[in-house]
C-alpha positions in Angstrom: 45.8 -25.3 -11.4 42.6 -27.2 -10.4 40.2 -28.3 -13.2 37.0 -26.2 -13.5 34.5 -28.3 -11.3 31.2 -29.0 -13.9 28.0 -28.5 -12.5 24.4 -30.0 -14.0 21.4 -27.4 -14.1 18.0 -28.6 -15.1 19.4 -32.1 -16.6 22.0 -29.7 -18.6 26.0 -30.1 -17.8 28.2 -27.4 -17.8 31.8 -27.5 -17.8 31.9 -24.5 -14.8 29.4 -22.7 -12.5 30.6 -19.3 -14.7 29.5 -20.9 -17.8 26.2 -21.7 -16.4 26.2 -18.2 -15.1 26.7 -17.1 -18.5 24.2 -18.8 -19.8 21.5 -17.5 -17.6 23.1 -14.0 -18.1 23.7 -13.8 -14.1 26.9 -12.4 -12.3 28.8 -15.2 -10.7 29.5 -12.9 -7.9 25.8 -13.0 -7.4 25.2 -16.3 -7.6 28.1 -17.0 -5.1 25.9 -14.6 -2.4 22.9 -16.4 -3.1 24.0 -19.9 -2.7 25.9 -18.5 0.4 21.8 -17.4 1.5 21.3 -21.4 1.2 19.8 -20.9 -2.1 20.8 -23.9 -4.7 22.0 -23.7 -7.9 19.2 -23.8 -10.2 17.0 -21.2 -7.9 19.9 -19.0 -7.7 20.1 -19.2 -11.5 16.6 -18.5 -12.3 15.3 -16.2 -9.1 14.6 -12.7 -10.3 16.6 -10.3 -8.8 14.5 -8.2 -5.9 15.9 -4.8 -6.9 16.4 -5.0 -10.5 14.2 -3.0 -12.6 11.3 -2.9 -9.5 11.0 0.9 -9.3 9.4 1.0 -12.3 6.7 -1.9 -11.8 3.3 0.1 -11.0 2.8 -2.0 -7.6 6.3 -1.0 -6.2 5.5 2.3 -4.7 2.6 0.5 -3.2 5.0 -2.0 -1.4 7.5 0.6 -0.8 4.9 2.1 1.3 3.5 -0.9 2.8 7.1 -1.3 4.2 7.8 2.4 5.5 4.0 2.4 7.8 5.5 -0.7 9.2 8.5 -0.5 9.7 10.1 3.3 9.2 11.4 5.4 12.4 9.3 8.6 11.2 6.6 9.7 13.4 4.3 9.4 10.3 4.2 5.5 11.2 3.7 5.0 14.9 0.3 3.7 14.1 1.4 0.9 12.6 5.2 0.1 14.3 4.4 -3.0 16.5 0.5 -3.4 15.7 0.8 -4.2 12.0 3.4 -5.6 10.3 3.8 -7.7 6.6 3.9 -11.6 6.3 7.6 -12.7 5.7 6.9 -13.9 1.9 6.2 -10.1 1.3 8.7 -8.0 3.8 12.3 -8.3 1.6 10.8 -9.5 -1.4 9.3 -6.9 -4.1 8.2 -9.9 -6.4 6.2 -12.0 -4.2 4.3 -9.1 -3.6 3.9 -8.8 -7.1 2.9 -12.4 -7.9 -0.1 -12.3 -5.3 -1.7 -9.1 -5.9 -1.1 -8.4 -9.7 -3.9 -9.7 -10.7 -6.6 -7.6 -9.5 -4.7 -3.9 -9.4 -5.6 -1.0 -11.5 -4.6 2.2 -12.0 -5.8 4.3 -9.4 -6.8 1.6 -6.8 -4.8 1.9 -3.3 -3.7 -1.4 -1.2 -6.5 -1.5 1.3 -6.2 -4.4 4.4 -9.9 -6.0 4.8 -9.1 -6.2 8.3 -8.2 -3.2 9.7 -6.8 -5.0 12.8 -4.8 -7.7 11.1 -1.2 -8.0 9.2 -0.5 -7.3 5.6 -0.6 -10.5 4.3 -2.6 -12.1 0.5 -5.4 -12.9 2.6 -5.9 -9.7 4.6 -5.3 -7.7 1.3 -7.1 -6.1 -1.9 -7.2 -3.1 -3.8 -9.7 -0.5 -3.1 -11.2 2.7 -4.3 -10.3 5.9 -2.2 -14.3 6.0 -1.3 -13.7 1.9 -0.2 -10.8 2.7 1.9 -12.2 5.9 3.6 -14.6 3.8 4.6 -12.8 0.8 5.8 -10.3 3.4 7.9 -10.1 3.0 11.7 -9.7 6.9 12.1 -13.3 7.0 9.6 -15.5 10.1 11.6 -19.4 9.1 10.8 -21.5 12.3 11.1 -25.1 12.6 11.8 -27.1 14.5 10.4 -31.0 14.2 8.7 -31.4 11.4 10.6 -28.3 9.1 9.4 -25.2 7.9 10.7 -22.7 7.9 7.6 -19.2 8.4 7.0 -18.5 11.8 5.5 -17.4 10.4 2.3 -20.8 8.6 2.1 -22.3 12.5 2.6 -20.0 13.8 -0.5 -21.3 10.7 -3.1 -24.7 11.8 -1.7 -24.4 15.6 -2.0 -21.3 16.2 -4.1 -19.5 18.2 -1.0 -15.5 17.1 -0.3 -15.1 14.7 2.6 -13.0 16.9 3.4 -14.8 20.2 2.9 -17.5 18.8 5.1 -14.8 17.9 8.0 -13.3 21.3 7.7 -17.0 23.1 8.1 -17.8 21.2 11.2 -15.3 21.3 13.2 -15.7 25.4 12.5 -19.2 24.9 14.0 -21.0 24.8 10.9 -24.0 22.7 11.5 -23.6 19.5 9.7 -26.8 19.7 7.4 -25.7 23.2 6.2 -22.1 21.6 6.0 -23.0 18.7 3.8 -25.5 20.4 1.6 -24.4 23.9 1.2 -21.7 23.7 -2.7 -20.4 27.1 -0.9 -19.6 28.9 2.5 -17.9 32.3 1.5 -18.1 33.4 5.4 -18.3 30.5 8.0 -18.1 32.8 10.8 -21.0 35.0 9.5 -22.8 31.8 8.5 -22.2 30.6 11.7 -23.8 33.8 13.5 -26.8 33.5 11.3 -27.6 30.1 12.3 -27.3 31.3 16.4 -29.7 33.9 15.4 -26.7 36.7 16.3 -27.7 40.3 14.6 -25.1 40.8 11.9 
Protein backbone atom coordinates (compact mmCIF):
# COMPACT_ATOMS: atom_id res chain seq x y z
CA UNK A 1 0.00 0.00 0.00
CA UNK A 2 1.31 3.44 -1.11
CA UNK A 3 2.38 5.90 1.54
CA UNK A 4 -0.01 8.79 2.22
CA UNK A 5 1.39 11.63 -0.12
CA UNK A 6 1.91 14.92 2.44
CA UNK A 7 0.83 18.09 1.27
CA UNK A 8 2.00 21.77 2.67
CA UNK A 9 -0.98 24.37 3.26
CA UNK A 10 -0.14 27.90 4.16
CA UNK A 11 3.72 27.00 5.12
CA UNK A 12 2.01 24.06 7.37
CA UNK A 13 2.83 20.19 6.35
CA UNK A 14 0.48 17.59 6.71
CA UNK A 15 1.08 14.06 6.58
CA UNK A 16 -2.28 13.56 4.00
CA UNK A 17 -4.68 15.79 2.08
CA UNK A 18 -7.56 14.11 4.66
CA UNK A 19 -5.64 15.42 7.54
CA UNK A 20 -5.49 18.77 6.13
CA UNK A 21 -9.16 18.30 5.36
CA UNK A 22 -9.70 17.60 8.90
CA UNK A 23 -8.14 20.29 10.01
CA UNK A 24 -10.15 22.84 8.06
CA UNK A 25 -13.23 20.79 9.01
CA UNK A 26 -13.91 20.14 5.02
CA UNK A 27 -15.14 16.81 3.36
CA UNK A 28 -12.36 15.42 1.30
CA UNK A 29 -14.90 14.46 -1.18
CA UNK A 30 -15.44 18.11 -1.51
CA UNK A 31 -12.27 19.18 -1.76
CA UNK A 32 -11.47 16.40 -4.41
CA UNK A 33 -14.57 18.28 -6.66
CA UNK A 34 -13.13 21.49 -6.14
CA UNK A 35 -9.56 20.95 -7.06
CA UNK A 36 -11.11 18.90 -10.01
CA UNK A 37 -12.91 22.80 -10.80
CA UNK A 38 -9.00 23.85 -11.03
CA UNK A 39 -9.29 25.24 -7.63
CA UNK A 40 -5.81 24.69 -5.56
CA UNK A 41 -5.37 23.38 -2.36
CA UNK A 42 -5.34 26.17 -0.05
CA UNK A 43 -8.50 27.98 -1.89
CA UNK A 44 -10.32 24.79 -1.85
CA UNK A 45 -9.50 24.51 1.88
CA UNK A 46 -10.57 27.89 2.92
CA UNK A 47 -13.53 28.89 0.07
CA UNK A 48 -16.89 29.06 1.76
CA UNK A 49 -19.13 26.79 0.55
CA UNK A 50 -21.87 28.58 -1.97
CA UNK A 51 -24.88 26.76 -0.56
CA UNK A 52 -24.07 26.17 2.95
CA UNK A 53 -26.09 28.08 5.40
CA UNK A 54 -26.99 30.94 2.50
CA UNK A 55 -30.80 30.70 2.79
CA UNK A 56 -30.65 32.28 5.89
CA UNK A 57 -28.34 35.37 5.11
CA UNK A 58 -30.84 38.41 4.67
CA UNK A 59 -29.36 39.29 1.01
CA UNK A 60 -29.99 35.67 -0.29
CA UNK A 61 -33.55 36.03 -1.34
CA UNK A 62 -32.42 39.22 -2.92
CA UNK A 63 -29.89 37.24 -5.15
CA UNK A 64 -32.18 34.38 -5.52
CA UNK A 65 -34.36 36.74 -7.23
CA UNK A 66 -31.78 38.56 -9.12
CA UNK A 67 -31.13 35.09 -10.66
CA UNK A 68 -34.84 33.93 -11.45
CA UNK A 69 -35.68 37.75 -13.60
CA UNK A 70 -32.64 36.73 -15.49
CA UNK A 71 -32.51 33.72 -16.11
CA UNK A 72 -35.91 31.63 -15.13
CA UNK A 73 -38.30 30.01 -18.02
CA UNK A 74 -41.49 31.63 -16.34
CA UNK A 75 -43.32 34.23 -18.21
CA UNK A 76 -42.91 36.43 -15.12
CA UNK A 77 -39.14 37.17 -16.53
CA UNK A 78 -39.34 37.79 -20.27
CA UNK A 79 -38.43 41.27 -19.53
CA UNK A 80 -35.27 40.60 -18.46
CA UNK A 81 -34.21 36.98 -20.45
CA UNK A 82 -31.58 38.19 -22.99
CA UNK A 83 -31.66 42.11 -22.12
CA UNK A 84 -30.25 41.91 -18.55
CA UNK A 85 -28.28 39.49 -17.17
CA UNK A 86 -25.64 39.33 -13.86
CA UNK A 87 -21.74 39.83 -14.12
CA UNK A 88 -20.08 36.29 -13.80
CA UNK A 89 -18.50 37.07 -10.21
CA UNK A 90 -22.25 37.20 -9.05
CA UNK A 91 -24.24 34.53 -11.29
CA UNK A 92 -23.13 30.90 -9.26
CA UNK A 93 -21.74 32.57 -6.40
CA UNK A 94 -24.18 33.65 -3.38
CA UNK A 95 -21.04 35.12 -1.48
CA UNK A 96 -19.60 37.39 -3.85
CA UNK A 97 -22.75 38.88 -3.92
CA UNK A 98 -22.59 39.16 -0.42
CA UNK A 99 -19.11 40.69 -0.09
CA UNK A 100 -20.00 43.62 -2.52
CA UNK A 101 -23.26 44.76 -1.42
CA UNK A 102 -23.32 44.06 2.37
CA UNK A 103 -22.31 46.97 3.31
CA UNK A 104 -24.88 49.36 2.48
CA UNK A 105 -28.31 46.99 2.83
CA UNK A 106 -30.92 47.44 5.32
CA UNK A 107 -33.86 45.95 6.28
CA UNK A 108 -36.46 46.85 4.01
CA UNK A 109 -34.31 48.26 1.08
CA UNK A 110 -34.84 46.32 -2.35
CA UNK A 111 -31.73 45.73 -4.99
CA UNK A 112 -32.41 48.52 -7.37
CA UNK A 113 -29.96 48.76 -10.81
CA UNK A 114 -29.00 52.67 -11.31
CA UNK A 115 -29.11 51.93 -14.85
CA UNK A 116 -32.20 50.57 -15.83
CA UNK A 117 -30.70 49.58 -19.20
CA UNK A 118 -27.47 47.89 -18.02
CA UNK A 119 -26.46 44.39 -16.28
CA UNK A 120 -26.51 43.53 -12.64
CA UNK A 121 -23.19 44.09 -11.79
CA UNK A 122 -21.35 46.17 -8.16
CA UNK A 123 -21.23 49.10 -10.28
CA UNK A 124 -24.76 49.16 -11.79
CA UNK A 125 -26.12 48.31 -8.23
CA UNK A 126 -27.53 49.76 -4.81
CA UNK A 127 -30.16 49.37 -2.49
CA UNK A 128 -33.13 51.49 -2.72
CA UNK A 129 -36.33 52.53 -1.04
CA UNK A 130 -39.66 51.23 -2.75
CA UNK A 131 -40.49 55.13 -3.46
CA UNK A 132 -36.50 55.16 -5.18
CA UNK A 133 -37.17 52.25 -7.22
CA UNK A 134 -40.76 53.17 -8.36
CA UNK A 135 -39.19 55.89 -9.57
CA UNK A 136 -36.22 54.56 -11.26
CA UNK A 137 -38.65 51.72 -13.03
CA UNK A 138 -38.79 51.68 -16.86
CA UNK A 139 -42.65 50.75 -16.79
CA UNK A 140 -42.90 54.18 -14.14
CA UNK A 141 -46.46 56.00 -15.62
CA UNK A 142 -45.92 59.99 -14.83
CA UNK A 143 -49.41 61.59 -14.64
CA UNK A 144 -50.26 65.17 -15.15
CA UNK A 145 -52.26 66.86 -13.38
CA UNK A 146 -52.21 70.67 -11.56
CA UNK A 147 -49.80 71.54 -13.86
CA UNK A 148 -46.93 68.82 -13.10
CA UNK A 149 -45.53 65.89 -14.70
CA UNK A 150 -44.78 63.35 -11.65
CA UNK A 151 -44.64 59.80 -11.16
CA UNK A 152 -47.65 58.60 -9.25
CA UNK A 153 -45.77 57.71 -6.33
CA UNK A 154 -44.40 61.31 -6.18
CA UNK A 155 -48.53 62.28 -6.08
CA UNK A 156 -48.98 59.77 -2.95
CA UNK A 157 -45.74 61.39 -0.80
CA UNK A 158 -47.55 64.65 -1.92
CA UNK A 159 -51.14 63.78 -1.07
CA UNK A 160 -51.07 60.60 0.98
CA UNK A 161 -53.13 58.58 -1.85
CA UNK A 162 -51.67 54.84 -2.88
CA UNK A 163 -49.69 54.79 -6.03
CA UNK A 164 -51.67 52.37 -6.62
CA UNK A 165 -55.05 53.69 -5.65
CA UNK A 166 -54.35 56.58 -7.88
CA UNK A 167 -53.49 54.10 -10.99
CA UNK A 168 -56.62 52.20 -10.30
CA UNK A 169 -58.91 55.57 -10.27
CA UNK A 170 -57.63 56.63 -13.57
CA UNK A 171 -57.62 54.22 -15.63
CA UNK A 172 -61.60 53.99 -14.33
CA UNK A 173 -61.80 57.57 -15.75
CA UNK A 174 -61.52 59.32 -12.66
CA UNK A 175 -60.02 62.58 -13.46
CA UNK A 176 -56.58 62.59 -12.16
CA UNK A 177 -56.83 65.77 -9.67
CA UNK A 178 -59.97 64.16 -8.06
CA UNK A 179 -57.85 60.82 -8.25
CA UNK A 180 -54.86 62.01 -6.42
CA UNK A 181 -56.55 64.24 -3.94
CA UNK A 182 -59.79 62.70 -3.08
CA UNK A 183 -58.65 59.92 0.68
CA UNK A 184 -62.08 58.25 -0.64
CA UNK A 185 -64.22 57.26 -3.85
CA UNK A 186 -67.15 55.04 -2.39
CA UNK A 187 -68.77 55.17 -6.15
CA UNK A 188 -66.34 55.83 -9.05
CA UNK A 189 -68.99 55.36 -11.52
CA UNK A 190 -71.31 57.87 -9.83
CA UNK A 191 -68.34 60.12 -9.20
CA UNK A 192 -67.53 59.69 -12.64
CA UNK A 193 -71.12 60.89 -13.83
CA UNK A 194 -70.90 63.88 -11.67
CA UNK A 195 -67.90 65.14 -13.07
CA UNK A 196 -69.60 64.74 -16.96
CA UNK A 197 -72.36 66.73 -15.52
CA UNK A 198 -74.81 63.35 -16.18
CA UNK A 199 -78.19 63.82 -13.97
CA UNK A 200 -77.96 61.08 -11.28
Amino acid sequence: MAAPIKVKVFGVEYKSRSSACAKFNQSPAKIDHRMRCGMSLEDALTSPDRYTGVKKHPLYTHWNGMRSRCYSKSECSNRYKGRIVMCPDWRDNFWAFANDMSADFKKGLSLDRIDNEGDYSPSNCRWATRNQQQRNMRSSVRINAFGELLTSIEWEERHGVRAEVIRYRINRGVNPEDAITMKRINNIQKHKRIQEGVPR
